[in-house]
KOLDOMAR-573784 format. One record per residue (C-alpha): residue in one letter; x, y, z; residue number from 1. Coordinates in steps of 0.5 Angstrom, whole numbers, plus 500, padded with zeros to 3 digits. Each point is the difference from the previous one (the first is absolute). Layout:
residues N
site residu:A c1:X c2:Y c3:Z num:NUM
...
//
This chain:
residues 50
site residu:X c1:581 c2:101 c3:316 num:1
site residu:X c1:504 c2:500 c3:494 num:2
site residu:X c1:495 c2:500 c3:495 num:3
site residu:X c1:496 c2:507 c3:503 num:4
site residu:X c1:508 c2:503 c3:500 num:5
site residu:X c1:500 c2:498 c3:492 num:6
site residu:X c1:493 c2:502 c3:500 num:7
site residu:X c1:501 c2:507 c3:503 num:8
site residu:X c1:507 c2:501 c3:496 num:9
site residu:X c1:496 c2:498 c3:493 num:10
site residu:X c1:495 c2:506 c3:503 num:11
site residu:X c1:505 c2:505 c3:502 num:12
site residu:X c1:505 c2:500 c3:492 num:13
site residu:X c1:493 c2:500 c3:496 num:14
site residu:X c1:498 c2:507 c3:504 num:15
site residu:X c1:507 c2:502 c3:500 num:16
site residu:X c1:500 c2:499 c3:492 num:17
site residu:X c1:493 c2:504 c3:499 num:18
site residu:X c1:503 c2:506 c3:504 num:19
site residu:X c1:506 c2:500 c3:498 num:20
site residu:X c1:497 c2:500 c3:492 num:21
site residu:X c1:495 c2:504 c3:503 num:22
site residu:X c1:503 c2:505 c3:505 num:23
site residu:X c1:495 c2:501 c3:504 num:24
site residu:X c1:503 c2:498 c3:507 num:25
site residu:X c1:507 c2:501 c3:499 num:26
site residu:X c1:504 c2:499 c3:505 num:27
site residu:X c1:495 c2:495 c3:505 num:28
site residu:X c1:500 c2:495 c3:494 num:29
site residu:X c1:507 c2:500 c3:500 num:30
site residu:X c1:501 c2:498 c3:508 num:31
site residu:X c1:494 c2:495 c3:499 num:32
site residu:X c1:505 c2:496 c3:494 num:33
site residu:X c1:507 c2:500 c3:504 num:34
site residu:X c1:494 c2:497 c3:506 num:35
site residu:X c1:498 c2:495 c3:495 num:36
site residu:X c1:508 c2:499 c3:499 num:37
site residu:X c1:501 c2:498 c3:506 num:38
site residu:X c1:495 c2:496 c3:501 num:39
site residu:X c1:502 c2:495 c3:494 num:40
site residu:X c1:508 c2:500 c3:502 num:41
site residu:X c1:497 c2:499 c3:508 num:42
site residu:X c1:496 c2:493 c3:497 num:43
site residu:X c1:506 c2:498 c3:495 num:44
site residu:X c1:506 c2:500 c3:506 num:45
site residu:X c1:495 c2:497 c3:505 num:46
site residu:X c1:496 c2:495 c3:495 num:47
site residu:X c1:508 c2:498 c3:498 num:48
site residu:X c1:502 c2:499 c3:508 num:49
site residu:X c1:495 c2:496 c3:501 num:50
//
């Protein structure tokens, strides 16, 4: 399982970058950056506890 939430942050900062140097979809590739954030921060705290 931590493998796809790696997966699926890696995919959400690479779109974030192209919209972000693109500006095509503003304020969505934002919200998708700080999901993926998260995710990261979730799977440290919870990979550490372990």
């Amino acid at each position: 399982m931590s493998n796809i939430l790696y997966i699926v942050a890696v995919i959400l900062v690479i779109i974030w970058a192209i919209g972000f140097f693109g500006y095509a979809a503003g304020g969505l590739i934002h919200i998708l950056l700080v999901i993926a954030v998260i995710s990261i921060i979730l799977q440290v705290i919870r990979g550490r506890s372990v």
